[in-house]
C-alpha positions in Angstrom: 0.7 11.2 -24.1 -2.3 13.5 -25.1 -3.7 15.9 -22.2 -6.4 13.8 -21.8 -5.1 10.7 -21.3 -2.8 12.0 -18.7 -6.0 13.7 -16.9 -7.5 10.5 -17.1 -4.7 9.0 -15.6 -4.5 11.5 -12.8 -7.5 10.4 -11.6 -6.8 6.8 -12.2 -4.2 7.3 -9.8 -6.1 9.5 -7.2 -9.1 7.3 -6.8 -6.8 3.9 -6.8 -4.6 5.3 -4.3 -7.1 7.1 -1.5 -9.4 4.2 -1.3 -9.0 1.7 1.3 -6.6 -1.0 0.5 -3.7 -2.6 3.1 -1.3 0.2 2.5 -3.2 2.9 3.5 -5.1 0.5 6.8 -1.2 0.1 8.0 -0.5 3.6 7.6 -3.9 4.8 9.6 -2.9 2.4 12.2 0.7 3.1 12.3 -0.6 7.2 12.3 -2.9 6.3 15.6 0.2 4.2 17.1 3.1 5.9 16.1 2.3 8.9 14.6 3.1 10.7 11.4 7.0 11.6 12.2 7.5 8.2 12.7 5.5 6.7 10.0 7.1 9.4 6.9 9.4 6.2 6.3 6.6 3.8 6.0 4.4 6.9 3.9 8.3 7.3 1.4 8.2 3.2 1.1 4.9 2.9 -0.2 5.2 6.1 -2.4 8.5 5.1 -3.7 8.5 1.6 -3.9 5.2 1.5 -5.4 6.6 3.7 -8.5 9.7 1.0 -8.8 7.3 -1.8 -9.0 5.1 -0.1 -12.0 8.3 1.0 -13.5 9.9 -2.7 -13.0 6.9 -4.6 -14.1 6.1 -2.2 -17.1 9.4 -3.0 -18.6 8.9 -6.5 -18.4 8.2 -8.2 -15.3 4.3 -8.9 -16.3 5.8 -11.2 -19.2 7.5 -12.7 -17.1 4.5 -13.9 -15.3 2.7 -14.7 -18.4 5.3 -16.9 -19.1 5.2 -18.8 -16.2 1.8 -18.8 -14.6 3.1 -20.6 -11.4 4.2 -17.3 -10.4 1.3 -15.9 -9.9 -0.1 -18.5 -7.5 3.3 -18.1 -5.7 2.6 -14.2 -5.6 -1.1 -14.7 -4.5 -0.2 -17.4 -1.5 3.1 -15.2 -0.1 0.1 -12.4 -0.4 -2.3 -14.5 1.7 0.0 -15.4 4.5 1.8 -11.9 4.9 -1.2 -9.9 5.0 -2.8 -12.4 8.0 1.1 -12.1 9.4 0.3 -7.8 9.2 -3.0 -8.2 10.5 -1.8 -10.4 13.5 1.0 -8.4 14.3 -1.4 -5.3 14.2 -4.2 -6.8 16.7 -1.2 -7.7 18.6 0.4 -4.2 19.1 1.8 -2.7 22.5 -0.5 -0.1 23.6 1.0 2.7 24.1 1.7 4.2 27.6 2.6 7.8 26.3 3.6 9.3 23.3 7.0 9.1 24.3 9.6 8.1 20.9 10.8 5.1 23.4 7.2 3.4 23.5 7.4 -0.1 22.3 6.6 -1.5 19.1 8.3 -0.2 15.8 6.8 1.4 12.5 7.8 -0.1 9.1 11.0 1.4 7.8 11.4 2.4 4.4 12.5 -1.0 2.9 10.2 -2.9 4.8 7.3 -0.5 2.9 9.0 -0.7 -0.3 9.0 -4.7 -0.2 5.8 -4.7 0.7 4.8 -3.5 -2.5 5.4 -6.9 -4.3 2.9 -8.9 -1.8 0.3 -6.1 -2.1 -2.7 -7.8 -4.2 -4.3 -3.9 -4.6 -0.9 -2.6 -5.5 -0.6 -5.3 -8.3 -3.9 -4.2 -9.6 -3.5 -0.9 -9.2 0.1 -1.2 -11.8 -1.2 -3.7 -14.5 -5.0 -2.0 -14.7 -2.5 1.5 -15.2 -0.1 0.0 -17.7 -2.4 -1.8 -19.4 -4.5 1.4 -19.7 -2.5 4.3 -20.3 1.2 2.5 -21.3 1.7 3.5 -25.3 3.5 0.7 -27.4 4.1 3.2 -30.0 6.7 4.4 -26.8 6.6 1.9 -24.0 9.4 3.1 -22.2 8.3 6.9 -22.0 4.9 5.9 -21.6 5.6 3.3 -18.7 7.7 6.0 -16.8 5.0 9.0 -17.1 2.5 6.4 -15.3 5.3 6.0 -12.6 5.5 9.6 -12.5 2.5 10.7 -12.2 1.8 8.0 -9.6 4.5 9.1 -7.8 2.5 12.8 -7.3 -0.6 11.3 -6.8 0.1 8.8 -4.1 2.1 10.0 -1.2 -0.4 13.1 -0.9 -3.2 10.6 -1.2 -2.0 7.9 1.7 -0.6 10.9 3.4 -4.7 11.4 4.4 -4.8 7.8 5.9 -2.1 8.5 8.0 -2.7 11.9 9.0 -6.4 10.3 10.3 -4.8 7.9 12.2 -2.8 10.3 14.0 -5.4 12.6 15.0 -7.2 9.6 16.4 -4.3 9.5 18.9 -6.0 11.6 21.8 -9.3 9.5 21.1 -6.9 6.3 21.6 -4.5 7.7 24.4 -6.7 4.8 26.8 -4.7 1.7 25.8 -8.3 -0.1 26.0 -9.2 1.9 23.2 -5.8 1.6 21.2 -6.7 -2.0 21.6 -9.5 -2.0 20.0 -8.7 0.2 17.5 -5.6 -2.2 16.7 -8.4 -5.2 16.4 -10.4 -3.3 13.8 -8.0 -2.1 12.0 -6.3 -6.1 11.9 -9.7 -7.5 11.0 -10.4 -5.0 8.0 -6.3 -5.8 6.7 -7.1 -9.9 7.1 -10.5 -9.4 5.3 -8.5 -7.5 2.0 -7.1 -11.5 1.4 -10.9 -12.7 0.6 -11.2 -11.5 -2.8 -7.4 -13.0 -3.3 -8.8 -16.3 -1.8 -11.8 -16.4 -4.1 -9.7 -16.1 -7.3 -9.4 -12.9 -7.5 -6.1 -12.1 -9.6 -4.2 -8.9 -8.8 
């Protein structure tokens, strides 16, 4: 891959993974209600499992879904109902009495993130617009995993910011009124990223 096709790529990547998207709404409200110790899991998940999934569907998964359309509609309805399922479970959110580890309510863990990935219509955008950009078929497999790469330094720094805002929201939202709030705007922004998924928008 030529020097300027991987700079291009780059900032494929930055741009794709610093603007707003369900990922990185989770991880500002699990920053503000957890904080950023207790969201690094949830932050490796994303990172990680989001460089499997490129790597996964770059070496074949995608034809698989050629092959059988009904995949996708399978994909995009499981998409649909988790994200409202996220959103509720968001709006619905202890408040937090102190920042005491023991408060209730529990980030996502790792795996959780990393699964997450495969329900995630911008993350399935973000892959295919990547590998069908920048993957070589003069090398596929080198080519697929330098997109995984560089994704892979690109993104955690990038979501890192989302959750880093949320946490220094924290002393803003130590009143549980305001917590509560917060919680409601941050589930109505996730449940409004299944519109363009709802109006036939393919990711």
């Amino acid at each position: 891959m030529s020097l300027e096709l991987l700079a291009a790529l780059t900032a494929f990547a930055f741009i794709a993974s610093v603007t707003p998207g369900p990922n990185n709404l989770m991880l500002m409200a699990s920053g503000a209600n957890f904080g950023v110790l207790r969201t690094l899991p949830h932050m490796l998940g994303v990172g990680l499992g989001f460089m499997a999934m490129i790597v996964l569907v770059g070496l074949g998964l995608a034809r698989l879904l050629e092959a059988f359309p009904v995949l996708y509609l399978v994909l995009k309805t499981a998409s649909v109902l988790y994200l409202l399922y996220l959103a509720w479970k968001i709006a619905h959110a202890a408040p937090l009495a102190s920042d005491a580890p023991a408060a209730k309510g529990k980030p996502f863990t790792f795996l959780q993130a990393a699964a997450f990935q495969w329900v995630n219509p911008k993350a399935w955008a973000m892959a295919l617009t990547a590998l069908g950009a920048y993957a070589q078929a003069s090398n596929p497999v080198v080519s697929v995993l330098i997109v995984a790469l560089v994704f892979g330094a690109v993104n955690l720094p990038s979501i890192s910011l989302w959750t880093f805002a949320g946490a220094q929201m924290r002393r803003f939202l130590s009143s549980p009124a305001r917590l509560r709030a917060f919680n409601i705007t941050a589930a109505l922004l996730l449940a409004a990223t299944v519109v363009p998924i709802m109006m036939g928008y393919s990711a």
